[in-house]
C-alpha positions in Angstrom: 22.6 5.8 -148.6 22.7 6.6 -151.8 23.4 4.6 -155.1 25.4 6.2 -157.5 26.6 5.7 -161.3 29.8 6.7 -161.8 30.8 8.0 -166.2 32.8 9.3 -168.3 34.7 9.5 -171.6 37.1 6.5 -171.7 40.2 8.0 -169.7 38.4 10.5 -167.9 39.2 9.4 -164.6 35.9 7.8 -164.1 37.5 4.5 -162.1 39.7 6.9 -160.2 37.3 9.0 -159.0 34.4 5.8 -158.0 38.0 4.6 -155.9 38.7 7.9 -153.9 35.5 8.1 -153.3 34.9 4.8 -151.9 38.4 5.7 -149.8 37.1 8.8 -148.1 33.3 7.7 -147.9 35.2 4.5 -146.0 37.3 6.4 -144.1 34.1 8.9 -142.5 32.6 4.9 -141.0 30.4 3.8 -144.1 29.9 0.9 -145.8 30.9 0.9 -149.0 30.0 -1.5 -152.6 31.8 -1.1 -155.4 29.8 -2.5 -158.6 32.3 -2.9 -161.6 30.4 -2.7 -164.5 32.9 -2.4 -167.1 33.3 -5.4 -169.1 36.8 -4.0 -170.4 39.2 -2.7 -167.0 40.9 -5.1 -165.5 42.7 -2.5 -162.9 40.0 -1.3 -160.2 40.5 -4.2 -157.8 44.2 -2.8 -158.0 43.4 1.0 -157.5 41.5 -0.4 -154.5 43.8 -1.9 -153.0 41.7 -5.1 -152.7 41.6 -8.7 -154.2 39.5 -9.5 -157.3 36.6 -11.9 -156.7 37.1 -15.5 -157.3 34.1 -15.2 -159.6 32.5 -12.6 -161.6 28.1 -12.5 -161.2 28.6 -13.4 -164.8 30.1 -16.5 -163.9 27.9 -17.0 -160.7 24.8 -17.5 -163.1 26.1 -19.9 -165.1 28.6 -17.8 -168.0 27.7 -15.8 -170.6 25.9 -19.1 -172.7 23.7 -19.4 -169.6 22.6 -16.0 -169.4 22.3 -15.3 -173.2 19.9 -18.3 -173.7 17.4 -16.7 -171.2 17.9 -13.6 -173.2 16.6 -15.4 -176.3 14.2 -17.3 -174.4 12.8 -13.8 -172.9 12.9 -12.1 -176.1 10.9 -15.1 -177.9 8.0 -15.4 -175.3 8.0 -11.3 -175.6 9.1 -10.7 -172.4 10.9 -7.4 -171.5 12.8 -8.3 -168.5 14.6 -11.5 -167.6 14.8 -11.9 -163.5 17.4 -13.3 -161.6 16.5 -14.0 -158.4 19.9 -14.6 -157.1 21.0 -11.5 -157.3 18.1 -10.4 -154.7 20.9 -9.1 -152.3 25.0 -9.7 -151.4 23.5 -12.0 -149.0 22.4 -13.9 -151.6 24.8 -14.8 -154.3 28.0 -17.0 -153.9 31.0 -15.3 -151.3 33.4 -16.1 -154.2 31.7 -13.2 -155.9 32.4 -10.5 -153.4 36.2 -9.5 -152.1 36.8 -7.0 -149.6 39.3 -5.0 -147.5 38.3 -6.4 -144.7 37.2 -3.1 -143.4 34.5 -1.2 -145.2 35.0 -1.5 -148.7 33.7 -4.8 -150.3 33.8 -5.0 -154.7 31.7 -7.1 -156.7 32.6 -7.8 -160.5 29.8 -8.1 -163.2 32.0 -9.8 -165.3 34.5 -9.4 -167.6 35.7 -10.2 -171.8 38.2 -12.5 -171.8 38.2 -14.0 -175.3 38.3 -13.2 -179.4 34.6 -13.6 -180.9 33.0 -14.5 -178.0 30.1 -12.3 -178.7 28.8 -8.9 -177.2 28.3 -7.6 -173.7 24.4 -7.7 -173.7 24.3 -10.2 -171.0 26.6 -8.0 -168.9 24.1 -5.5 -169.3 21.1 -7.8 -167.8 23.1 -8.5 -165.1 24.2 -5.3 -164.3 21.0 -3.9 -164.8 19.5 -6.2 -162.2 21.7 -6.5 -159.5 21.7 -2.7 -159.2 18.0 -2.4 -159.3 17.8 -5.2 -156.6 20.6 -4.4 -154.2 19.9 -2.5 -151.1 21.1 0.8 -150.6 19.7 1.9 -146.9 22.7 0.9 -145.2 25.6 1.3 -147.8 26.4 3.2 -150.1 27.0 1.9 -153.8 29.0 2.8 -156.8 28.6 1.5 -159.9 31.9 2.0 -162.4 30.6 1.8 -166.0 32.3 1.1 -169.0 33.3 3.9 -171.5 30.1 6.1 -172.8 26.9 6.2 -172.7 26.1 2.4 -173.2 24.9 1.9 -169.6 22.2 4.4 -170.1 20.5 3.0 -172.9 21.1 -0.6 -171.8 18.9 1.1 -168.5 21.3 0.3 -165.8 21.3 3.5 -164.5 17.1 3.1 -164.2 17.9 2.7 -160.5 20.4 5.0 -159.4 20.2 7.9 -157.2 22.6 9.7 -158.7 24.8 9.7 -161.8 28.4 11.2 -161.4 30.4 11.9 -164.9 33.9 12.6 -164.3 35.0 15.3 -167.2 38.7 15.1 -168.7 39.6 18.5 -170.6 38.6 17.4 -173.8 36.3 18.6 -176.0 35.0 15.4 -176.8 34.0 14.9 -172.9 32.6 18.3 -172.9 30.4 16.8 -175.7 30.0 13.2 -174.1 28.8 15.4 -170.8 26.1 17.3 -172.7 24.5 14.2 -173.5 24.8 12.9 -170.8 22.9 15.4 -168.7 20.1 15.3 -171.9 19.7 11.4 -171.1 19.8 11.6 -167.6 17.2 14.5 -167.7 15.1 12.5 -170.1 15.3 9.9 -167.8 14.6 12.0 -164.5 17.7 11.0 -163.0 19.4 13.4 -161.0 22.7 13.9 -162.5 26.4 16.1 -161.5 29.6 16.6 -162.8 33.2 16.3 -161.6 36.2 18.1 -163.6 39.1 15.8 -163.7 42.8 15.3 -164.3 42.7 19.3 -165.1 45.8 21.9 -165.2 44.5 24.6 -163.1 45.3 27.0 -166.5 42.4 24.9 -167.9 39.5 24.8 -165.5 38.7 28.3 -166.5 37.9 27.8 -170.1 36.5 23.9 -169.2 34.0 26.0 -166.9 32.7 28.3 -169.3 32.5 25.8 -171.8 30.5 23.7 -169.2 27.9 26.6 -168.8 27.3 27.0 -172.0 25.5 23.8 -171.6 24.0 24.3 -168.7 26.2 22.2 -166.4 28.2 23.5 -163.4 30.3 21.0 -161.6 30.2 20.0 -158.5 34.2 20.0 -157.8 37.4 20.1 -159.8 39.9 17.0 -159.3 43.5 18.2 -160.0 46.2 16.4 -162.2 47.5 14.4 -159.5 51.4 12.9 -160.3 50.8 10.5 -157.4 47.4 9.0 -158.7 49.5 8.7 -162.4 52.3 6.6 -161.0 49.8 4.6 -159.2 47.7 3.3 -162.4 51.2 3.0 -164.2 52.5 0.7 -161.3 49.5 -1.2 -160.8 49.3 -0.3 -157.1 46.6 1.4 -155.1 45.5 4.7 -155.7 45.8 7.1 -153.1 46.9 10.4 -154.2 48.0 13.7 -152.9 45.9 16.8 -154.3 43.6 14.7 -155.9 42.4 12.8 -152.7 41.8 16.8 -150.9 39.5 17.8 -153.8 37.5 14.2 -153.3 36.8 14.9 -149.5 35.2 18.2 -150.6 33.2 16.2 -153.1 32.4 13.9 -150.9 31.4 16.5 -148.5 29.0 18.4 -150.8 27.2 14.9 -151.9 26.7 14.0 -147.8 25.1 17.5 -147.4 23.2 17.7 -150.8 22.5 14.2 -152.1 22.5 11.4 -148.7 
């Protein structure tokens, strides 16, 4: 099985798109991990329709003081990685850290800002960075939800992924942030695709021509969905109506192409 990075501009449907997926991947027998990498949403446990972990892997190895003085320590003794060997496997770290459905979805959170000045997200990144590179993907598959942007990619998350996914919103600005995207990811020799999403159809049209101007041509187009809009206003888990047809045929073309 595969594991995946899931982008995007910041309100491009990114987190709505790692949980449909993670639905209808679910729903067709596998196991699925959700990785939330994004130190800012609070809402995916919600859209998921599952608890948040008691703790964060953050918290798990000792807060952000704890992580960040190995960072300095690392960076003094000019080391270029910093390991953490309990993050070898799920297996491995605390239960508090993982929640679940209780069926095939379980959710792990990285960790999270919860106060003014209390410094930058670097030691997120490290920990990101090496739980993904470390957990096991044979028997599940896993999806990473970044933050915003391109940050995870020069922070080297994405170094073990499968796959990167970057949902597009019609914007021009996304069209842009997708561009790059696909220059990093090629840089990087990451295989990367592209999901249209929260479109009018009157928009695909012009969104796809743009797209292929620069060389991309997604993989599927996710519809404005009123029932996936009402869920992240209420706070309640996101299902959806068109949207959650046009994620089955993604889903489908990744089983056939990608696992």
């Amino acid at each position: 099985m595969p594991k995946i990075v899931v982008c995007g501009k910041g309100g491009s449907g990114k987190s709505v798109l790692t949980t449909l997926l993670a639905k209808v991947s679910a729903d067709k027998g596998y196991q699925v991990l959700i990785v939330d990498a994004d130190e800012s949403n609070l809402g995916l446990s919600r859209m998921l329709g599952i608890p948040m972990p008691e703790k964060s892997l953050l918290d798990y190895l000792g807060g952000k003081k704890e992580v960040g003085g190995k960072l300095r320590a690392a960076l003094s003794q000019q080391q270029k990685e910093v390991e953490f060997s309990l993050l070898s496997s799920t297996e491995s770290i605390d239960p508090d850290c993982i929640s679940s459905d209780g069926k095939n979805i379980s959710m792990v959170v990285v960790g999270k800002v919860h106060h003014v000045k209390e410094g930058c997200a670097c030691p997120m990144g490290v920990v990101a960075r090496e739980f993904f590179s470390k957990i096991p993907g044979e028997k599940q598959l896993v999806l990473v939800d970044t933050e915003a942007g391109i940050e995870h990619l020069g922070r080297g998350i994405d170094a073990a992924a499968d796959m990167v996914l970057l949902s597009i919103e019609p914007s021009f600005e996304s069209v842009l942030l997708a561009e790059k995207v696909f220059a990093m990811t090629s840089e990087a020799n990451i295989p990367c695709q592209a999901v249209i999403s929260k479109a009018n159809p009157n928009v695909v049209p012009s969104m796809q021509v743009e797209l292929k101007k620069r060389g991309i041509m997604p993989i599927g187009v996710i519809p404005f969905d009123q029932a996936v809009a009402e869920a992240c206003l209420n706070g309640t888990p996101v299902e959806g109506d068109t949207a959650i047809e046009a994620v089955k045929d993604i889903q489908a073309y990744l089983e056939r192409e990608i696992w």
